[in-house]
N, C-alpha and C positions, 0 to 999 in steps of 0.2 A: 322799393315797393314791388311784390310780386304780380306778374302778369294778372293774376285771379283779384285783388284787391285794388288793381287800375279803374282809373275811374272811365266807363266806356258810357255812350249815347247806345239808347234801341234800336234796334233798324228798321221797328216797325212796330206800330199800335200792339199791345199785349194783355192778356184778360191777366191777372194776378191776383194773389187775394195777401188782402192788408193784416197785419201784424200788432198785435196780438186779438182783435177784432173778431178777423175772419171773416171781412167784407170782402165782396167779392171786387174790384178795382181794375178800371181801364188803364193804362198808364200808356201815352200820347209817341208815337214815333219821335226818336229824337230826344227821350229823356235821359238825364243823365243819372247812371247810377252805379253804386258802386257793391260788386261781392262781395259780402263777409260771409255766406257758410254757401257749401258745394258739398250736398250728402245727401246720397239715397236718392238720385238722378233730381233733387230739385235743387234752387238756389234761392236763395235768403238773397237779397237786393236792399243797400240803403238807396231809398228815392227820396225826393223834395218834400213827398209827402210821410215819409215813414220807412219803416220795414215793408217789405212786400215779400212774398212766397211766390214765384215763378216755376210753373213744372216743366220738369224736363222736356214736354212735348213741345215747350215753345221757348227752348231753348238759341233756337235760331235769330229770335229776338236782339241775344246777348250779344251776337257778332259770330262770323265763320269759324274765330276757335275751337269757339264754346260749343258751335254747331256740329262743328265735325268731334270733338270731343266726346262729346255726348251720344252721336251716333254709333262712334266705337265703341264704348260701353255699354251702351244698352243691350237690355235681354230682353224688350218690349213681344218678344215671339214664343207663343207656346209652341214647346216639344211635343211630338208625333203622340198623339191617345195612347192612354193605354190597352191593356187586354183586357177584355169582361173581364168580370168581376175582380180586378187590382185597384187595390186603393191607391190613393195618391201619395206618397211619401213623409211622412209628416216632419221628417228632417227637415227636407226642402222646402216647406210652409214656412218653419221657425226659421230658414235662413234669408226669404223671402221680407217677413217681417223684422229682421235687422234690417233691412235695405231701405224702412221709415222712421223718418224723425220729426223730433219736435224741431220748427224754426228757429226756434232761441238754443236751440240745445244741442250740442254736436257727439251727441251719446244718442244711438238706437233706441226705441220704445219697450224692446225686450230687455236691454242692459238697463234700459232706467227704471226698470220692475213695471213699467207701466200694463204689459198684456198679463193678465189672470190667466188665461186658461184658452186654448186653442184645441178644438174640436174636429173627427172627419166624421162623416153620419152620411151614410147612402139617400138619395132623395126621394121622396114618395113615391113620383112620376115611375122612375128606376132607376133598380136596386145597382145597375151598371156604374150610376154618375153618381158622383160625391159632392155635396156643400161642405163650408168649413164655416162654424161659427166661432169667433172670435169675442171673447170678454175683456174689455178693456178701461183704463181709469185715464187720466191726466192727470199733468203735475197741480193743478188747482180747477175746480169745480168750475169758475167763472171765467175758464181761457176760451176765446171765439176762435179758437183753430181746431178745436174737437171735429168738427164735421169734417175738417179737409184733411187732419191726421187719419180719422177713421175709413174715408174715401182711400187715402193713399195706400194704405194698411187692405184697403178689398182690393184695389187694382192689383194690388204686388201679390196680393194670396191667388189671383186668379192667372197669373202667371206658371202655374205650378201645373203640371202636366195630372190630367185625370179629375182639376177643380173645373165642375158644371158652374155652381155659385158659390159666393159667399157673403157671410152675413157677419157686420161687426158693431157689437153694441158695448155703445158707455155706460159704467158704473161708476158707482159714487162709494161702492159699499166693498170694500176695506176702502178708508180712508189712505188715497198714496202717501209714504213717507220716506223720506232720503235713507231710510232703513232697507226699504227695494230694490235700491242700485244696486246693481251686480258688483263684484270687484274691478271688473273691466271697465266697467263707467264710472266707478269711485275715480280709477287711476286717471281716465280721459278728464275726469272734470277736479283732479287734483282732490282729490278729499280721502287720501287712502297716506 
């Protein structure tokens, strides 16, 4: 059994949100749970009650591996502003939104055709600061994790040096279909 799939206790009371729901859930110091997915700095949790989604910020949670793991990885820090009038890199956006995923799914939201269309547009206020608005679907219309996929998807785009805001909205309209996986995510989830 690998270190990541041990079954470990919390070290401390943890907000989380439940699987496939999307409830937002307390889970008690001292619970025992076990890893099954580690991607895009969150962690999938089986608990007594369910799946849970634990975000990386409270990773510490999970015990001092995982803590210190996580702290070397992370890129939770924006890079230095840019120059008036430079846009933000829109590379950097899409590499950004690879780094979110579905909880059940260990393919990115880009590879799994989930985002439509990603946006920079200068903001009213000013023409200096950039929003990024984001279009985006799930794999089913009635999954309760849309709001915390979407949330994840804004934190990680405002990581992007020269994003003021940004704004990400669900759609329904193309219906998603396993036709939108990219070849990268066919191969990840075997269907290639």
């Amino acid at each position: 059994m690998s270190e990541e799939t041990k079954e470990r206790s919390l070290t401390r009371e943890v907000q989380a949100v439940q699987i496939p729901s999307g409830d937002s859930i307390e889970l008690p110091a001292l619970t025992k749970v076990r890893i099954t997915q580690q991607l895009g700095g969150s962690y999938t949790v089986m608990t007594p009650y369910g799946l849970a989604r634990i975000d990386g910020a409270n990773a510490d949670a999970l015990g001092p591996d995982i803590a210190e793991e996580q702290s070397s990885s992370c890129e939770q820090t924006q890079s230095e502003p840019l120059a008036d009038g430079e846009e933000p890199d829109e590379e950097a956006i899409w590499q950004q939104l690879k780094n979110v995923y579905d909880p059940e799914i260990p393919v990115n939201i880009v590879d799994l055709g989930l985002v439509y269309s990603m946006a920079v547009e200068p903001t009213e206020e000013n023409m200096n600061l950039y929003k990024v608005i984001v279009q985006m679907t799930l794999t089913a219309p009635g999954c309760g994790m849309g709001p915390a996929i979407a949330e994840d998807a804004k934190s990680k785009v405002m990581l992007v040096p020269g994003v003021d805001s940004a704004e990400v909205n669900l759609t329904w309209e193309p219906a998603w279909d396993q036709s939108m996986i990219s070849e990268e995510g066919r191969m990840i989830l075997g269907l290639v």
